[in-house]
N, C-alpha and C positions, 0 to 999 in steps of 0.2 A: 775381482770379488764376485762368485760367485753368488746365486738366490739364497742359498741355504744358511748365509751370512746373511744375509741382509734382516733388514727392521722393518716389518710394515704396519701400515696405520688402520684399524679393525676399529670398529663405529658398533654399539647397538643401536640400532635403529629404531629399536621397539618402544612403550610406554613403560616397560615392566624391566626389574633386572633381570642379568644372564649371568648364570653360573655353569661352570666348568671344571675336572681336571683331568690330564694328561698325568695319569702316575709313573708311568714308564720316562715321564722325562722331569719328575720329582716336582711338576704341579698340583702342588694338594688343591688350590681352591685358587679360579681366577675371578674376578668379580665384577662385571659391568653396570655401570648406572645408567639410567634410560638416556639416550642421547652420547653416552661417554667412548671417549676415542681412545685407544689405546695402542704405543708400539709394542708389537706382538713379531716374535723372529716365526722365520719358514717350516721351523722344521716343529712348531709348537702348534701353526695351522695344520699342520698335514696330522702330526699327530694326534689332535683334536677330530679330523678327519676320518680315522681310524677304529676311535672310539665307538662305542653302540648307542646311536643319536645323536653324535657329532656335527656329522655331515648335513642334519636337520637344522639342528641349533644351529652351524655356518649360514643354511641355508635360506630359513626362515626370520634369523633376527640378527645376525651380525653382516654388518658388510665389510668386505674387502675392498679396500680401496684401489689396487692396485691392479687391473685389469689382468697384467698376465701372467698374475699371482693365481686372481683368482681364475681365471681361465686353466692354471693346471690345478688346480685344486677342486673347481666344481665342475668343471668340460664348460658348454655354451651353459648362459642364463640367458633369461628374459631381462626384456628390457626394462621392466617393472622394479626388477633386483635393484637397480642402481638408483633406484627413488631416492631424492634429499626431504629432507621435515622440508624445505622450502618450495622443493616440486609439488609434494604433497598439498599444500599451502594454496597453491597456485591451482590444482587440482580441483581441491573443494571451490576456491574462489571464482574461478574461471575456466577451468576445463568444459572441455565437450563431453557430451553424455557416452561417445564412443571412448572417449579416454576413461572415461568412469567406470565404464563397464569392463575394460581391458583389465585395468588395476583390480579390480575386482574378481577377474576370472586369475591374470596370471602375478600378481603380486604377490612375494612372500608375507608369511604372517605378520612379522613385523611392521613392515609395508601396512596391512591390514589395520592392527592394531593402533598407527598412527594415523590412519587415517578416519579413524572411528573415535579418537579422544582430540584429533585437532576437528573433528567436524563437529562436535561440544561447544569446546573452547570458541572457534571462529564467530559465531556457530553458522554450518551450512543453513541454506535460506531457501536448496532447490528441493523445491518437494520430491519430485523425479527420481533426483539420488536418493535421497531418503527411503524413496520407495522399490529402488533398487538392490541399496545396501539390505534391507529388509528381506526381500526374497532371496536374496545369493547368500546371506551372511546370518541371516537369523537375528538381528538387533534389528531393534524400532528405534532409531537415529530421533526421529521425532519425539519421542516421550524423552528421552536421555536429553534433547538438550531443551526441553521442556520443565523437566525436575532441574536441571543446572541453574538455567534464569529463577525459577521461583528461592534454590537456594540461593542467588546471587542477589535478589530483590531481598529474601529475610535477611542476608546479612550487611545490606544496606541501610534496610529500617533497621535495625539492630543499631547499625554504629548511630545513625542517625538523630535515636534517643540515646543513645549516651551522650552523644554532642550536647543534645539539649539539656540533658541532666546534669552536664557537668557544668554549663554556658549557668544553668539556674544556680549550682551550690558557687559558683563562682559568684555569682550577684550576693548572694545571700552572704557569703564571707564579706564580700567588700565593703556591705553594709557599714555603719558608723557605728559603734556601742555608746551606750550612756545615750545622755539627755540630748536632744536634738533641738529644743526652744529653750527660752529662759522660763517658759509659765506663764508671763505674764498677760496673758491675754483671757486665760479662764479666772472667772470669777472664783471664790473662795465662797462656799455657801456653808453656813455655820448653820447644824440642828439648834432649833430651837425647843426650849424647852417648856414642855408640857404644861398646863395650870396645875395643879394639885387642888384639890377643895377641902 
């Protein structure tokens, strides 16, 4: 079996979807969800390769799994290209500031963009990168995952009162209806009635 048969496994890497078609090989629309892996035959890469922006789209948010797929498909990449969301991960977590700065010079967009929506999420805690991502990348990492936590604290106090609200209409249902004593402990005081003269 020759490449041009075979099946291989294409990942977007990025936050955002990837769309594509190859008309000449009667793909009207191919469709990636962020993270989603896909078998994809040889000759639908190369003819995606072809296209006007193809080669980009390969290059900046999908990855090829298959080294010497992609080796005839894009010649050498960087070693950034082969970033997993878990390198990445590891990256914001614990990398060195030379690794940071690496990804940042030679990382495709995709690369990028995960690593700017997991540094959110995590959220990154080095000022350093922060202030790194800043100057090469034009995002202030720090405000982004500054609005994330205050949206994450209102949507916490949020459920928080409803808990409560629901915790009270729950008391209030459970309540008893009707009479709770027999009475007989309050006196019965009868008006009396006026003199007349």
């Amino acid at each position: 079996m020759n490449k041009t048969d075979k099946i291989f496994l294409v990942t977007n890497r990025s936050a955002s979807r990837v769309f594509y078609s190859v008309p000449e090989l009667g793909i009207k629309s191919r469709q990636y969800e962020p993270g989603e892996t896909k078998r994809i035959k040889y000759e639908e890469l190369e003819g995606l390769s072809f296209i006007p922006g193809g080669m980009e789209l390969i290059r900046d948010y999908l990855l090829i799994q298959d080294e010497e797929i992609r080796n005839d498909i894009m010649g050498e990449v960087e070693p950034e290209y082969n970033m997993t969301e878990q390198q990445v991960r590891d990256l914001i977590v614990s990398g060195s500031m030379d690794e940071w700065l690496d990804a940042l010079d030679f990382a495709p967009e995709g690369v990028i963009d995960l690593i700017k929506n997991l540094s959110v999420a995590i959220p990154l805690s080095d000022t350093n990168k922060m202030k790194a991502f800043q100057e090469k990348k034009g995002v202030n990492l720090e405000r982004m995952i500054r609005a994330r936590q205050e949206e994450l604290a209102d949507a916490e106090a949020s459920d928080q009162a409803a808990v409560e609200k629901k915790t009270a209409e729950k008391a209030v249902a459970a309540a008893p209806t009707g009479r709770r004593t027999n009475g007989s402990k309050y006196k019965v005081v009868s008006k009396k009635e006026e003199p007349t003269e």
